[in-house]
C-alpha positions as CSV (number, residue, x, y, z in Angstrom):
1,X,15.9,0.3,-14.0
2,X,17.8,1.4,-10.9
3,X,17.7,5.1,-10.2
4,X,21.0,6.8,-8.0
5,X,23.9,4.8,-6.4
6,X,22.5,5.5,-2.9
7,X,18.6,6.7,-3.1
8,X,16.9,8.0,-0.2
9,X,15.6,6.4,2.4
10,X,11.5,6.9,2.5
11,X,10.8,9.8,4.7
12,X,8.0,9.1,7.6
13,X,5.2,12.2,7.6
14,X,2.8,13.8,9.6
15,X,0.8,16.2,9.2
16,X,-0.5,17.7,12.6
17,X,-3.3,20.2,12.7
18,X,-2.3,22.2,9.7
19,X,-4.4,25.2,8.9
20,X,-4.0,27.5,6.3
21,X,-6.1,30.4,5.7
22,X,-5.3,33.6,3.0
23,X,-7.4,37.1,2.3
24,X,-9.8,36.4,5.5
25,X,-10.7,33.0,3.8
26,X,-9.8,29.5,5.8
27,X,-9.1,26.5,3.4
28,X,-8.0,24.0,5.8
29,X,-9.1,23.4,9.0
30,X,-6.8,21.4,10.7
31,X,-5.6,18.4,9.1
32,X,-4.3,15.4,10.6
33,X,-2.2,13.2,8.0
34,X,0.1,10.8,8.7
35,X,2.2,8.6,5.6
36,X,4.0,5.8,6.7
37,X,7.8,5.1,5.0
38,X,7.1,3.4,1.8
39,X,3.8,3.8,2.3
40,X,1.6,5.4,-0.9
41,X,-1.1,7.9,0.6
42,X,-3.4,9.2,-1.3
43,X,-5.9,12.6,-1.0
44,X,-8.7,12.6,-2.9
45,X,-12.0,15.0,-3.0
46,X,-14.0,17.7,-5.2
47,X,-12.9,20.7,-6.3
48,X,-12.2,23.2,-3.8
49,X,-12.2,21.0,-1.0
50,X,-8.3,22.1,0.0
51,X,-5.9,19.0,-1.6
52,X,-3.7,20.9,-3.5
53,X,-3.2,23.6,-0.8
54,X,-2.6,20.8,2.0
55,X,0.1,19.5,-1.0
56,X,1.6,22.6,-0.8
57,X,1.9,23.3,2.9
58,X,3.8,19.9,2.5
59,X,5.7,20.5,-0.1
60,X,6.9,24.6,1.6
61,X,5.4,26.2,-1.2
62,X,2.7,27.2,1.2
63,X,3.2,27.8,5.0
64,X,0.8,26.4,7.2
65,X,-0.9,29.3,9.2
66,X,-1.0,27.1,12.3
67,X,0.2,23.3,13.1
68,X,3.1,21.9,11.6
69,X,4.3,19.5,8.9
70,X,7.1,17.0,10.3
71,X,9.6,15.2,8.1
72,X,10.6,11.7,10.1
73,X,10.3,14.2,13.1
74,X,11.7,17.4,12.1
75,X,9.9,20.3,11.4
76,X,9.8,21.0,8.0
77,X,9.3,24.5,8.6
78,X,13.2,24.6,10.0
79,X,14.7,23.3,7.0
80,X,16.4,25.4,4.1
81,X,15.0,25.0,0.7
82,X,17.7,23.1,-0.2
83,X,17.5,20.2,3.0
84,X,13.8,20.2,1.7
85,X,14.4,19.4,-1.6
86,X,17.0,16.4,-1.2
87,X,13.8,14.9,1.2
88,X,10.9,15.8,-0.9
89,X,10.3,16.0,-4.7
90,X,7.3,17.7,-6.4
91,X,5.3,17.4,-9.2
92,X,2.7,20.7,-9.6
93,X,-0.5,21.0,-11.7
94,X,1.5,23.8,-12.9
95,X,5.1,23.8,-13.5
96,X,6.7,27.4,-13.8
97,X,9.8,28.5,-14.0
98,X,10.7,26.4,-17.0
99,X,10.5,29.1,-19.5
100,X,13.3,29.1,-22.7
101,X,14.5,25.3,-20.9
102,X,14.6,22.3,-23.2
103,X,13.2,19.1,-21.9
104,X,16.6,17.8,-20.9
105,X,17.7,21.0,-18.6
106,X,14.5,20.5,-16.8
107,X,15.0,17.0,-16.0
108,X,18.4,18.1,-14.9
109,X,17.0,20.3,-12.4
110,X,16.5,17.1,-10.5
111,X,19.8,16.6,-9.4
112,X,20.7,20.3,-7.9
113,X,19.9,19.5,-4.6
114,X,22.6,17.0,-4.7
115,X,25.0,19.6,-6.1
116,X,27.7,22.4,-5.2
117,X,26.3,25.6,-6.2
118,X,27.2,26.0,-9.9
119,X,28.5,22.8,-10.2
120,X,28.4,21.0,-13.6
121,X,26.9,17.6,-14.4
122,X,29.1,14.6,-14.2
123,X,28.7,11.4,-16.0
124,X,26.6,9.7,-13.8
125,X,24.0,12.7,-13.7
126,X,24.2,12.6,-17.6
127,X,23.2,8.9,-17.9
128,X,20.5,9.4,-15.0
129,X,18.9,11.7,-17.1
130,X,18.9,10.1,-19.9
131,X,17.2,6.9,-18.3
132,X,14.8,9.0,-16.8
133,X,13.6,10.2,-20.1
134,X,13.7,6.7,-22.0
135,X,11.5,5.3,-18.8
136,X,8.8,8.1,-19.2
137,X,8.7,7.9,-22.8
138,X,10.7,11.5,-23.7
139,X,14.2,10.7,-24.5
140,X,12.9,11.5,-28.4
141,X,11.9,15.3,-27.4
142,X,14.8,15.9,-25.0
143,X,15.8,18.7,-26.8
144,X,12.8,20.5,-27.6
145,X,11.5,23.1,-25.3
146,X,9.4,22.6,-22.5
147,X,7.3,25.1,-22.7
148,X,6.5,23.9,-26.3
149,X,5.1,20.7,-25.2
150,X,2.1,19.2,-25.0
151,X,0.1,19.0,-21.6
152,X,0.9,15.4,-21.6
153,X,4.4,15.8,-22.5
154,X,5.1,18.3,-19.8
155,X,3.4,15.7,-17.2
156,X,5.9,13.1,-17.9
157,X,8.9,14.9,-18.2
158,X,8.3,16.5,-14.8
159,X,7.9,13.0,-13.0
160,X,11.4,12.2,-15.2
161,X,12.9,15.2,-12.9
162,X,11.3,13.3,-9.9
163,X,13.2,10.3,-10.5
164,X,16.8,11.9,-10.5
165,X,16.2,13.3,-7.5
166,X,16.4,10.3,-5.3
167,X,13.5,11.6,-3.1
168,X,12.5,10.4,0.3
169,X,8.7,11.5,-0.3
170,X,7.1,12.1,-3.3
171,X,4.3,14.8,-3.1
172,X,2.4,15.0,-6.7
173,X,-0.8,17.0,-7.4
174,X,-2.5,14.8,-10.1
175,X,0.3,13.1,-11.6
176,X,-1.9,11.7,-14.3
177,X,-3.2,15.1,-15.6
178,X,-3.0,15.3,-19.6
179,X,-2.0,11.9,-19.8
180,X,-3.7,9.1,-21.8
181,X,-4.9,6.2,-20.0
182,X,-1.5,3.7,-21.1
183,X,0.7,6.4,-19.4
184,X,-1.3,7.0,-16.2
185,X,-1.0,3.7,-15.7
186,X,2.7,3.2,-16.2
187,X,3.2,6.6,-14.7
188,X,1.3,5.5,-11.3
189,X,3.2,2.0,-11.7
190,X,6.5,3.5,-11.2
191,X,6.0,6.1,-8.7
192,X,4.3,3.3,-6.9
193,X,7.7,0.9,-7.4
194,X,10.2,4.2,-6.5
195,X,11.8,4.0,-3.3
196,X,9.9,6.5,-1.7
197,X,6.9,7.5,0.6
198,X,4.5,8.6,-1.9
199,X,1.3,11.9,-1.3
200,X,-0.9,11.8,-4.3
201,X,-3.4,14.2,-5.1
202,X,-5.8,12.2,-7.5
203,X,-9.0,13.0,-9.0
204,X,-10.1,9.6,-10.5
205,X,-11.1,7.4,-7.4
206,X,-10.1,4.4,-9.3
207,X,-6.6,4.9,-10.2
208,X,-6.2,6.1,-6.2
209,X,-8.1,2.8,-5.1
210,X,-6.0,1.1,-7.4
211,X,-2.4,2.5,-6.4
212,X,-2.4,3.7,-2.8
213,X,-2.9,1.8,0.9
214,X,-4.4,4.3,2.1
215,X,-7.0,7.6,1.2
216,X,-7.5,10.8,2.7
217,X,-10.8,12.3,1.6
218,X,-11.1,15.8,2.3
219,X,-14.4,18.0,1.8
220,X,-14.1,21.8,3.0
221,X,-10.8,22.1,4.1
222,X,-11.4,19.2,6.3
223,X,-10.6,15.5,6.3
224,X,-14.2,13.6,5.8
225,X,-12.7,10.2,5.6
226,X,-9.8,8.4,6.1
227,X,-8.3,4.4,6.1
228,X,-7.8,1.8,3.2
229,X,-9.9,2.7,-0.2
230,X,-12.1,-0.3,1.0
231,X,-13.0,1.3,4.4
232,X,-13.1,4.9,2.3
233,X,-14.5,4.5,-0.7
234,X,-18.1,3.6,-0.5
235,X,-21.5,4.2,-1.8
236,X,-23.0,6.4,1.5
237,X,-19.4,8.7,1.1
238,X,-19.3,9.3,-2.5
239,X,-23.2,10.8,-2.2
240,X,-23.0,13.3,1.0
241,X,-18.9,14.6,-0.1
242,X,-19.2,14.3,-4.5
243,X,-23.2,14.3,-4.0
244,X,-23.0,11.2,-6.6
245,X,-25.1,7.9,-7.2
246,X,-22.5,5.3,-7.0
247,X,-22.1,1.5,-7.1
248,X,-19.1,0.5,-5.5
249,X,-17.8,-3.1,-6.7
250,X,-14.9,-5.2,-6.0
251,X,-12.5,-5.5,-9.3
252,X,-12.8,-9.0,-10.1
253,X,-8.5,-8.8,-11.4
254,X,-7.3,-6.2,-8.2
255,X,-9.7,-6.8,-5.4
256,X,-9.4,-3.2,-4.7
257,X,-13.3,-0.8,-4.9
258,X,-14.3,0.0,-8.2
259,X,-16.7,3.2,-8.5
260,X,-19.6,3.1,-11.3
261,X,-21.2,6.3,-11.6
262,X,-24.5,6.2,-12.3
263,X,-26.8,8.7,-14.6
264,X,-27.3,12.2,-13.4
265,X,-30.8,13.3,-13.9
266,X,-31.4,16.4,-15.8
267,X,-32.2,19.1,-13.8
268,X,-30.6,17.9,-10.4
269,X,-27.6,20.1,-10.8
């Protein structure tokens, strides 16, 4: 399914030496990132360790207390919130602002950066959203209200808004959250086909070995590890940043690292 007459053209980012730091406390410490055009990044690491707030110094809806965040060369600090939006679309852990909206207005949403100010939705915008919502699997709650929906629900309506807005980078904090294991899959399967550079937060080391060239691991507010998930991901790493036993294999189907836990022993927490 083909999304927008004329989609973007994938955005080239860097990242370069963004700190952020809030109430005396610093959560990142410098961060070099760079995401190629086209190219699926992603930034993986344990709780705390600063992903989503580098997200969201990408994304504007932090600012970066030092370095800068550059958008095919621009400062992204320079743009309006519009010029940001027709470059990069968002998916948050936590999507506010939806309150009293049915399912179809939010996907809507998508397309007002590429609008007048109040101006209505044309055919075209009509049938995008629509697609969007059969491709995600929630054209049969489009009229229900967001905020009434499940977790899961929610998560793929908001990457529906994603697709009708023809992004040049797509920045999504754990795209997969709420979702059963046949729509992470899909879900990951077509942000990885969109036209667009893609910055994923990710939990599950799998799925990120599994869908992006390249991993960012970060640990403290700083980056621990970068390169392919072969170079990343393996057994030394996951015990001094997630203090795990691991086995890292190669998936006999993907070729790409494949983490086995092993048993915690009891008492070692």
């Amino acid at each position: 399914m083909t999304y927008g007459t004329a989609p973007a053209r994938p955005v080239e980012l860097a990242v370069e030496a963004v700190r952020y730091a809030t109430d005396g406390h610093t959560l990142l410490h410098g961060i070099d990132l760079t995401a190629r055009p086209g190219e699926t990044v992603g930034v993986v690491g344990p709780n705390g360790s600063g992903k989503t707030t580098l997200l969201r110094c990408v994304h504007g809806a932090l600012r970066a207390t030092a370095g800068r965040v550059l958008l095919d060369g621009a400062d992204a600090a320079a743009l309006t919130v519009k010029e940001r939006a027709r470059r990069v679309a968002v998916v948050p852990q936590d999507a506010g602002g939806t309150l009293g909206l049915t399912v179809r207005e939010v996907v809507a949403m998508g397309r007002s950066p590429h609008k007048r100010f109040w101006e209505q939705d044309g055919p075209d915008d009509v049938r995008r959203v629509a697609d969007a919502l059969e491709t995600v699997g929630a054209a049969a709650f489009a009229a229900r209200r967001f905020d009434e929906l499940s977790g899961g629900e929610r998560q793929r309506v908001l990457v529906a808004r994603v697709l009708v807005q023809d992004p040049g980078l797509l920045a999504l904090d754990e795209p997969t959250n709420h979702l059963d294991i046949r729509y992470q899959l899909e879900i990951l399967g077509l942000v990885r086909a969109l036209p667009a550079t893609g910055l994923l937060v990710l939990h599950d080391l799998n799925l990120a070995a599994a869908f992006c060239d390249r991993l960012y691991v970060l640990a403290g507010g700083r980056v621990a590890a970068s390169g392919t998930p072969r170079e990343v991901l393996t057994e030394d790493l996951l015990a001094e940043v997630y203090g795990v036993r691991a086995r890292v294999e190669v998936h006999p189907d993907t070729g790409s690292p494949h983490v086995v836990y092993l048993p915690v022993s009891a008492g070692s927490w």
